[in-house]
N, C-alpha and C positions, 0 to 999 in steps of 0.2 A: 905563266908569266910571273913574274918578281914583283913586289910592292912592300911598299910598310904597311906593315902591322900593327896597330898598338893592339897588344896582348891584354893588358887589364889597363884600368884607369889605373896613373901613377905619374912617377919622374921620367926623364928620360929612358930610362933603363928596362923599360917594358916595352920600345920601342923595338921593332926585328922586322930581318927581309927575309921577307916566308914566298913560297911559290900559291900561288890562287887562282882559281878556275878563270880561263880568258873570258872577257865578257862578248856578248854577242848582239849586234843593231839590228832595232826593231823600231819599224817606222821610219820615222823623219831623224833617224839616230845617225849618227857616225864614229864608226871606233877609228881611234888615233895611238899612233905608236910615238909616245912621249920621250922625249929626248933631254926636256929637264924641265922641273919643277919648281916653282915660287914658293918658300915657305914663309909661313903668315903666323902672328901672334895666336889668331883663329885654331889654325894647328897644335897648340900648346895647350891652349883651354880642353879641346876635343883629347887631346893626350889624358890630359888631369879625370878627365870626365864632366867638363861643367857647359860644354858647348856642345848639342847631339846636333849632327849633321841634319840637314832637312830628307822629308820622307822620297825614298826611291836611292838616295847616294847611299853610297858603300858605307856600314857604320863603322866600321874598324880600319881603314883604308883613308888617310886623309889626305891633305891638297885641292886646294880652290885652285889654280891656275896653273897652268902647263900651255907647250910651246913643244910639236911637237909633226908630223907628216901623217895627211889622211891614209889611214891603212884597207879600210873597206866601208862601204855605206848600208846604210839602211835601205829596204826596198819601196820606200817612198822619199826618200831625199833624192834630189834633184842640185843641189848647187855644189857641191865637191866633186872632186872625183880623186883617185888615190895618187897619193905622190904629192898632191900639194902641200905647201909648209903655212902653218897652222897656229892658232895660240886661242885662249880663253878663258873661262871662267866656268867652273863646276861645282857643285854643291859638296862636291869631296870626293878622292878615286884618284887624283892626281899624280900622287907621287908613288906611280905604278909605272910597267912598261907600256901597257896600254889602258885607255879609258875609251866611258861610250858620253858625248856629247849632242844634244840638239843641234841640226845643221845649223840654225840659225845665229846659235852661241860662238859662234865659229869667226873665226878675222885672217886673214889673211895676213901674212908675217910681210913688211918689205924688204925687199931685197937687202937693203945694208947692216940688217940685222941677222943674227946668228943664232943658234934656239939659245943658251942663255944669257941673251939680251935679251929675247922676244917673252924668256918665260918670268922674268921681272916685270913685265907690264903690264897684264889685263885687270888685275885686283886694285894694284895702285893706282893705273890711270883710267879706269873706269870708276874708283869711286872718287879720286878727287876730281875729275870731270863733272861728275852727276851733282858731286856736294856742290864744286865751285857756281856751274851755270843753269842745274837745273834748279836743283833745292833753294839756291842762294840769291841766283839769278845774279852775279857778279856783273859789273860792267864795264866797260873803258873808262880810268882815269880816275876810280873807286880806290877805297883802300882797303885791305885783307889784312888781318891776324890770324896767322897758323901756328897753332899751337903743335909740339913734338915737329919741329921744321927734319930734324933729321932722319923722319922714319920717312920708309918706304912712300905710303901716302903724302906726307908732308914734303920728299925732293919734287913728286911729282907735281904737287899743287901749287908749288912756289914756282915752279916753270910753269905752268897751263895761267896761269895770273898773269907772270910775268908776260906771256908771249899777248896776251888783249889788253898791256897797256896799265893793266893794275901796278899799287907800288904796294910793295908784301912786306910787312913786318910776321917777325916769327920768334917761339920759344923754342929750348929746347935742354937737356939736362947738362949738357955741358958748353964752355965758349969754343970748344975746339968744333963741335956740331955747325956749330952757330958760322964759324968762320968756314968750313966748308961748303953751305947753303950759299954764300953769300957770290959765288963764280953762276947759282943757277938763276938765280933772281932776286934774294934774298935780299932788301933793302936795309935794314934795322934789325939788329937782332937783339932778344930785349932778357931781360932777368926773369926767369918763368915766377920768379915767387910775389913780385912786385911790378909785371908790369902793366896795369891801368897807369898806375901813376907817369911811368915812360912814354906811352901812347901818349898821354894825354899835353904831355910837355912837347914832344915832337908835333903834334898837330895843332898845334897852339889849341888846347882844349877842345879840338870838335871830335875827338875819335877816330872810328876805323867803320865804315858801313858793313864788312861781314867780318866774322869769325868762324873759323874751324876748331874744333875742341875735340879732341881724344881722351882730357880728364875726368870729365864729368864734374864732380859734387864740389870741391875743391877751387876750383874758376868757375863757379857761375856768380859769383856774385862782383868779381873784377870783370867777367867778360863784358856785363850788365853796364856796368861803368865806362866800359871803353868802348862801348857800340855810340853809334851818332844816332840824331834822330829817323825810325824806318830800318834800323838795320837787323840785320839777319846773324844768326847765330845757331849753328847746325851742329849738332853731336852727331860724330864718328865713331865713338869708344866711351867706355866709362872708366877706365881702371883705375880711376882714383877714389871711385865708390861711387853710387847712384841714387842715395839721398842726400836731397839739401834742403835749406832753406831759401825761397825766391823772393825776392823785393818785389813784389807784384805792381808797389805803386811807380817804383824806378819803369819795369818794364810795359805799365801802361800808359807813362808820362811819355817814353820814347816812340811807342806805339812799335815796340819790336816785336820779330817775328823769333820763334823757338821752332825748333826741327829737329827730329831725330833719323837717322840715316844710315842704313845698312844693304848692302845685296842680298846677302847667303839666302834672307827668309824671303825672298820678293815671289810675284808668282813666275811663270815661265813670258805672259804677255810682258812686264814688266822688264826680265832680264833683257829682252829680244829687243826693246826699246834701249835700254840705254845700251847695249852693243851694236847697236843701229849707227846711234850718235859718235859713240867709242870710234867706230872705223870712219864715218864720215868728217869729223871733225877733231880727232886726234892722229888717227896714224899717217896722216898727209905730211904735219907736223913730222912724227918722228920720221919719214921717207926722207926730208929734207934735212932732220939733224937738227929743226928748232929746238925742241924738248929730245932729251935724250935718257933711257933707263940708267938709272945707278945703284951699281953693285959693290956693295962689300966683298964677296967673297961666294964663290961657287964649293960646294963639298960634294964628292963621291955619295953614291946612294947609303955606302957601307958607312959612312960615317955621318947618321941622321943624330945621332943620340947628341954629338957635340954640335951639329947645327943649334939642334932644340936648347941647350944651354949656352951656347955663344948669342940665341936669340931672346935668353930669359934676361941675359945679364945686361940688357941694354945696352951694349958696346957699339954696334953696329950702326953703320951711315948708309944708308939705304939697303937696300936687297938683299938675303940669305938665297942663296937660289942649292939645288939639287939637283945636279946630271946624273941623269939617267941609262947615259948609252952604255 
């Protein structure tokens, strides 16, 4: 079968579509014949060499998420059978022709989705899912700060808010980002460099009860500021660097909660739970077109190198996706 390869840690250009031994389902496994692939920031670091896949995924082989038709089962799976149309989340292996998945990891594509629509969703909207109502426990009528509104995570989050009611303010590197969030939910969109102070004018000084953050070191000390008393504040990301300095006394005046929040490393119980949630409480959502995937632009597999720099360079409003077929 066909996959990328990164050849050694480096730039784009170490990236290559090699032929690789098919893999084979053992147990509760399912191999799937992918038909396009999600690519994620995740993939870029794993490129560079700074993110190793977790133990068991392909190490050279990357993609967390694919969208693709069960090809053959494992001899203890029980809930697939071949031919169904497919999508999820994998520690890496993705952006191959085929992969082997946990049946459990597994979601069912709905009908009004096409594989790349379906392969733009399981990473975004299972982690702004898990950040928004499990970590965060968001609620009806609450207010949210998403930080990066135009990445992939952040279209998704500003719809999953939007649809219980929340009213989303959001940052993001450019106003043209800013004003395309604003058709999904996107209430306010604020100056990423200065905005506590914007929050804090809009809500007549009470703030926002949660925050999503993909900066890290950079905004913790505005986030601090613009949470209300009780509020939640969840890292997704760090790329702005991962030491800071914390106002411990701000943060125990407010009695805020701090959280950090990732998939890739969780255990298998863990994954199996929030893909539990994913299908029971999102994809109903996208069957009816409440929240819907959004895509920047699909590439041929032959052309991963300028995905990977079309996605270094920040340009992009939601999705990079990878067809496959």
């Amino acid at each position: 079968m066909r996959a990328v390869v990164i050849t050694r840690p480096g730039g784009p250009e170490v990236l290559a579509i090699q032929d690789v031994e098919m893999p084979q389902p053992q147990g509760e496994q399912v191999r799937v014949r992918v038909h396009a692939a999600g690519l994620n920031r995740a993939d870029l670091m794993q490129r560079e060499g700074h993110y190793a896949p977790p133990a068991g995924s392909p190490e050279h082989i990357p993609g967390m998420e694919f969208a693709g038709v069960v090809d053959v089962v494992g001899p203890l799976a029980r809930r697939w059978r071949p031919g169904q149309r497919v999508m999820g989340i994998v520690g890496g292996g993705a952006q191959a022709e085929y992969l082997l998945s946990h049946e459990g990891l597994l979601v069912e594509i709905p009908e009004n989705l096409d594989f790349v629509q379906a392969a733009s969703i399981p990473e975004v909207f299972m982690t702004a899912h898990d950040a928004l109502f499990t970590q965060a426990d968001l609620h009806m009528g609450e207010r949210v700060l998403i930080h990066a509104a135009g990445s992939g995570v952040g279209t998704a989050a500003i719809q999953l808010a939007r649809a219980v009611g929340a009213t989303v303010y959001g940052t993001a590197r450019s106003p043209e980002k800013l004003e395309r969030a604003k058709p999904l939910g996107l209430e306010v969109g604020l100056d990423a460099q200065n905005f506590a102070a914007e929050v804090k004018q809009l809500t007549s000084n009470e703030g926002v009860h949660v925050v999503l953050d993909f900066v890290g070191a950079p905004t913790i000390e505005q986030n601090l500021q613009v949470l209300t008393n009780w509020g939640r504040l969840v890292f997704l990301s760090t790329l702005g660097g991962v030491q800071a300095q914390v106002n411990l006394g701000l943060l125990m005046a407010k009695r805020i909660q701090m959280r950090g929040c990732t998939l890739r490393t969780r255990t298998l119980e863990e994954k199996l739970t929030v893909t539990r949630l994913f299908a029971t409480q999102v994809v109903p959502l996208l069957a009816r077109g409440t929240v819907i995937p959004v895509i920047e632009r699909a590439y041929p597999l032959a052309q991963i190198a300028e995905a990977h720099r079309e996605m270094a360079a920040n340009k992009n409003f939601g999705k990079l996706i990878l067809a496959i077929d």
